[in-house]
C-alpha positions as CSV (number, residue, x, y, z in Angstrom):
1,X,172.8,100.2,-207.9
2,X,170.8,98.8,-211.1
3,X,169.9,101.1,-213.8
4,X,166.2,101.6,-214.8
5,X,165.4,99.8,-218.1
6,X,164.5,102.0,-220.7
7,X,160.8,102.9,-222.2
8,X,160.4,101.3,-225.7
9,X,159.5,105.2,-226.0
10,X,162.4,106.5,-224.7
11,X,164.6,104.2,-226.7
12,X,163.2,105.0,-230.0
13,X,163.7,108.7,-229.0
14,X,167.5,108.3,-228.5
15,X,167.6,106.6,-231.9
16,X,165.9,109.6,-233.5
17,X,167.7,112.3,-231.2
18,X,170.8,110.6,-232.5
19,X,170.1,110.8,-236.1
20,X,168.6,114.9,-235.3
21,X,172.6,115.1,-234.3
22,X,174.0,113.5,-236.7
23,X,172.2,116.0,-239.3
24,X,172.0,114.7,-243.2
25,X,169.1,115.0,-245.3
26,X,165.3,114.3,-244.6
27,X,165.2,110.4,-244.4
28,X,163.2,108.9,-247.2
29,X,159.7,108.1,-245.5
30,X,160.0,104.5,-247.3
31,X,163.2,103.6,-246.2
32,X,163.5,100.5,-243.9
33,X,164.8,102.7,-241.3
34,X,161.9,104.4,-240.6
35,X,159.3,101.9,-241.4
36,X,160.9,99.9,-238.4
37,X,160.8,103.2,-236.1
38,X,157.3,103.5,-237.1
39,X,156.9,100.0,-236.4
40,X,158.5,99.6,-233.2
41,X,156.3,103.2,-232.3
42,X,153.1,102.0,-233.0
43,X,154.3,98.9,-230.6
44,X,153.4,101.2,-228.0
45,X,150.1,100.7,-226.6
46,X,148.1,100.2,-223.4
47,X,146.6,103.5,-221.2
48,X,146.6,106.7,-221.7
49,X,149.5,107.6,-220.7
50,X,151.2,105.3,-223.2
51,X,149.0,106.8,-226.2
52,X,150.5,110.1,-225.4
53,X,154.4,108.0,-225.7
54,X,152.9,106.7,-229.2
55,X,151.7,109.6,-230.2
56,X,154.9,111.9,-229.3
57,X,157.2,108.8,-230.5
58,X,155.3,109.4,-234.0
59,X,155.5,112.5,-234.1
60,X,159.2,112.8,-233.5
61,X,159.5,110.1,-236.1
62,X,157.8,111.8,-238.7
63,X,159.4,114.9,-238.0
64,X,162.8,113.2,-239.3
65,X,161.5,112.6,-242.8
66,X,160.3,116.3,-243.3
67,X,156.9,115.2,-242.9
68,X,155.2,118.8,-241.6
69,X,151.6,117.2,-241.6
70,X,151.9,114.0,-239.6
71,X,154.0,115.5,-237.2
72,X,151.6,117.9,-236.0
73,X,148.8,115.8,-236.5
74,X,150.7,112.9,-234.4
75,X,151.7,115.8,-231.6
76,X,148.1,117.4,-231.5
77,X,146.5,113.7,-230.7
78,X,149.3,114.2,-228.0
79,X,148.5,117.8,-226.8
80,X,144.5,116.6,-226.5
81,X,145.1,113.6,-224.0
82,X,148.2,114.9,-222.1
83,X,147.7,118.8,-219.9
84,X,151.6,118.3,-218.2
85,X,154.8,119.5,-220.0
86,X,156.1,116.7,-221.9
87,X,153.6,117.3,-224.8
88,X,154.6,121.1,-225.3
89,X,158.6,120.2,-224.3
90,X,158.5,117.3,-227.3
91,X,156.8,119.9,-229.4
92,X,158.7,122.5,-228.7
93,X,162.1,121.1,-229.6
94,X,160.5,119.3,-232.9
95,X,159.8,123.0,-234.2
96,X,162.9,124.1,-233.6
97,X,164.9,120.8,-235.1
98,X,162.0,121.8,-238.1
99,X,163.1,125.9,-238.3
100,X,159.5,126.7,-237.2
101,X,161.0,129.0,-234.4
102,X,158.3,131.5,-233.8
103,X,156.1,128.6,-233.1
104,X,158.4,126.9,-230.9
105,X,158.9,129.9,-228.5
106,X,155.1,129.4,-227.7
107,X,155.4,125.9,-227.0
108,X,158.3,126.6,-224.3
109,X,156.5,129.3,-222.8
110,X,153.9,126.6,-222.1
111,X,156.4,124.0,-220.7
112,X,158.9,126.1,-219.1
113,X,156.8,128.0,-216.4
114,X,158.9,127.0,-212.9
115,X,156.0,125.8,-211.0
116,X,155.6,122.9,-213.6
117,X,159.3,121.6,-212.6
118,X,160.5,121.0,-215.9
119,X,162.3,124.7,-216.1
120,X,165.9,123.5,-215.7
121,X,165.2,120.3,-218.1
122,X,164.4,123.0,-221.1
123,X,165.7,126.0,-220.5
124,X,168.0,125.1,-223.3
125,X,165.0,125.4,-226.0
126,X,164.6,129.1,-224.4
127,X,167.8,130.0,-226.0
128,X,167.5,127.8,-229.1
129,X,164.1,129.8,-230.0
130,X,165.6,132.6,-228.9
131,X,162.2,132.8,-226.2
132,X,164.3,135.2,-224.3
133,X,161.8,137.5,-222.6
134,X,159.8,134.3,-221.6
135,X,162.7,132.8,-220.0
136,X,164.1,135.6,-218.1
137,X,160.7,135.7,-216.4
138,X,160.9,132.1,-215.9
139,X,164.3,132.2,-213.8
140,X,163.1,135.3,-212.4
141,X,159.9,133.7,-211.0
142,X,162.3,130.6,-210.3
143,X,164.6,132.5,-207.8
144,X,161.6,134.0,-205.8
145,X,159.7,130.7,-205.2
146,X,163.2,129.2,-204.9
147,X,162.1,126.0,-206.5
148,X,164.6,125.4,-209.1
149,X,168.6,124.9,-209.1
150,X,169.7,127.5,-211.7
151,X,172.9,127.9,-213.6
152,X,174.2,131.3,-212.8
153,X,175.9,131.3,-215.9
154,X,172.4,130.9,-218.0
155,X,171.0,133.2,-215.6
156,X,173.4,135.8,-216.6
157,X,173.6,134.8,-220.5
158,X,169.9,135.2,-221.0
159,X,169.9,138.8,-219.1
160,X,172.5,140.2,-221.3
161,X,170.8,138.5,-224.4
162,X,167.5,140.4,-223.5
163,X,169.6,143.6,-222.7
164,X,171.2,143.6,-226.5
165,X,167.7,142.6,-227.4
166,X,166.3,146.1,-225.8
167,X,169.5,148.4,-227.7
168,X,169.2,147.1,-230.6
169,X,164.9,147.7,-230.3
170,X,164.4,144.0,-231.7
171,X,161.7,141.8,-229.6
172,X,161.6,138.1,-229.2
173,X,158.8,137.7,-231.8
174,X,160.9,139.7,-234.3
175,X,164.4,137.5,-233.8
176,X,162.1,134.2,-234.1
177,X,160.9,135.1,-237.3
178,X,164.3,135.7,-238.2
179,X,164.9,132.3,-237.4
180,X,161.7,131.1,-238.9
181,X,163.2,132.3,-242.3
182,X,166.4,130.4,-241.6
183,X,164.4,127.4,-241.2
184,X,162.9,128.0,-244.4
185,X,165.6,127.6,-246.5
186,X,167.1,124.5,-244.1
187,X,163.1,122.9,-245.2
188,X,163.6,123.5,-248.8
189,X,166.5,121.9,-249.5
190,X,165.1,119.2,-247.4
191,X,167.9,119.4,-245.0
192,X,168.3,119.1,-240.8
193,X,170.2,121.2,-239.0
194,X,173.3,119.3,-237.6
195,X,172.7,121.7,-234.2
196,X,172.8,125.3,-232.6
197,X,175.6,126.5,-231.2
198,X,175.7,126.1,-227.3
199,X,174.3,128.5,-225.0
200,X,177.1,129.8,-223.9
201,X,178.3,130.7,-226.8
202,X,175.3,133.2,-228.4
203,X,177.3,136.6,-226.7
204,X,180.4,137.9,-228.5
205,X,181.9,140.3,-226.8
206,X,183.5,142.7,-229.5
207,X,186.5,144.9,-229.5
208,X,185.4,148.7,-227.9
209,X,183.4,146.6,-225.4
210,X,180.7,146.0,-228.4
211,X,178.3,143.3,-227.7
212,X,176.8,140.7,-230.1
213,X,174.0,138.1,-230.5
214,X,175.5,135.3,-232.7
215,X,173.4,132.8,-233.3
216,X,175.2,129.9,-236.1
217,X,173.3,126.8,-237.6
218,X,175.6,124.3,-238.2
219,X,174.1,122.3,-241.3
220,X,175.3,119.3,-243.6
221,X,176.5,121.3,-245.9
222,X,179.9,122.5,-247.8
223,X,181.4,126.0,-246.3
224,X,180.9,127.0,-249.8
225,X,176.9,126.2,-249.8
226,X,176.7,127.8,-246.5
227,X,177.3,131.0,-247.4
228,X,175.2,131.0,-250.4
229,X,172.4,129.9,-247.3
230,X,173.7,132.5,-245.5
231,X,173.4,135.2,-248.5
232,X,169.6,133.9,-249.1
233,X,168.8,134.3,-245.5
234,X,170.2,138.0,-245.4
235,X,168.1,138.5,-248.6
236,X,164.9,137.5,-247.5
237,X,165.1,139.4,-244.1
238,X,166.3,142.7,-245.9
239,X,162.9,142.5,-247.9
240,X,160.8,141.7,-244.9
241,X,162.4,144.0,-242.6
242,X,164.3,145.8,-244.3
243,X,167.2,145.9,-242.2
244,X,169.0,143.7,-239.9
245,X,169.8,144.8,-236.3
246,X,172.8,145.6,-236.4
247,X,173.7,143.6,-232.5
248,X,172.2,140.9,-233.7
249,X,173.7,138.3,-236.2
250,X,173.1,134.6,-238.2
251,X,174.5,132.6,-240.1
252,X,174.7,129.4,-241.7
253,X,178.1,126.9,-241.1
254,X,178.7,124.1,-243.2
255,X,180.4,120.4,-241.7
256,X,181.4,118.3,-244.8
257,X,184.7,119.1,-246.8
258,X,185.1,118.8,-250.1
């Protein structure tokens, strides 16, 4: 069996998905790297259909070099021509890669409704923007029109994420701005996060059967910088909140030695 050729769109998205992986600083805007993603992107032309590709590709691009502004200009063109999921999915897991977490849980809750088929594709972003209420629903809905091959696993892990949520009186909004503060201090040191710790891995289950909501941002970063990010971050939720819940924790983790 032959293998399907891929999109100019969807290889340009592998090469910027890689580098979102890979982690690093913001890429220079000027650098030959991206001008030739940009260049190869605005290659993309013809219907509709390929405007929205062009306009996500951009956006995606742009997105890598810290650029807030043409990001979501380049994803709004997007949003205005395309009324399926791809637009909001693509959106969705730009904000988070960005730290703009509260936004992103609205974008999934737009993509992620089961009737649209794309549930199982991005049920990951649920966890990553911590969109937890929205996503129980989701699978909940999913089951009952049975038209969506769930993993009991993330079933389970996203009810007893919402149940911790409940003891510990936090909401969804209230943990994504957490996060949005996180992503604050990744965007002003002009850094990506490397990734989010798998799924599977947010609930620690304590000694004296305590249960835990870790959620870790791994970042390019010594161990020693990381928990000076991790300090700020308590910091700056202390004085909006003024405490943290105490079944809920974050943190920062660096990857490079010294």
């Amino acid at each position: 069996m032959s293998t399907q050729p891929k999109t100019l769109c969807s290889h340009i998205l592998s090469q910027v998905n890689a580098r979102v992986k890979a982690g690093g600083p913001y890429l220079d805007s000027t650098s030959f790297e991206v001008r030739r993603l940009i260049c190869e992107a605005q290659k993309i032309t013809g219907d509709a259909y390929q405007a929205i590709e062009r306009f996500i590709t951009l956006g995606a691009i742009h997105h890598l070099c810290g650029n807030e502004a043409e990001m979501r200009h380049n994803f709004s063109c997007a949003a205005k021509l395309d009324r399926s999921p791809r637009t909001a999915a693509a959106y969705c897991a730009v904000l988070i890669n960005m730290g703009f977490i509260s936004e992103a849980q609205k974008e999934f809750a737009k993509a992620a409704r089961p009737e649209l088929g794309w549930l199982t594709c991005i049920d990951s972003l649920g966890f990553f923007s911590m969109a937890i209420t929205s996503l129980n629903d989701f699978y909940a809905a999913a089951q009952t029109m049975k038209i969506a091959e769930l993993s009991a696993k993330h079933v389970e892990g996203a009810k007893r994420i919402q149940k911790i949520f409940q003891e510990a009186d936090v909401t969804d909004e209230i943990v994504g701005q957490m996060l949005d503060d996180a992503g604050e201090i990744l965007r002003d040191r002009r850094l990506m996060c490397c990734e989010h710790v798998e799924k599977n891995q947010y609930i620690y289950d304590g000694p004296y059967d305590e249960h835990f909501v870790s959620i870790e941002w791994r970042g390019p970063v010594s161990q020693g910088d990381a928990s000076d990010m991790s300090f700020e971050f308590v910091n700056r939720f202390i004085e909006r909140f003024e405490k943290i819940p105490a079944n809920i924790g974050f943190s920062f983790t660096g990857t490079q030695r010294r």
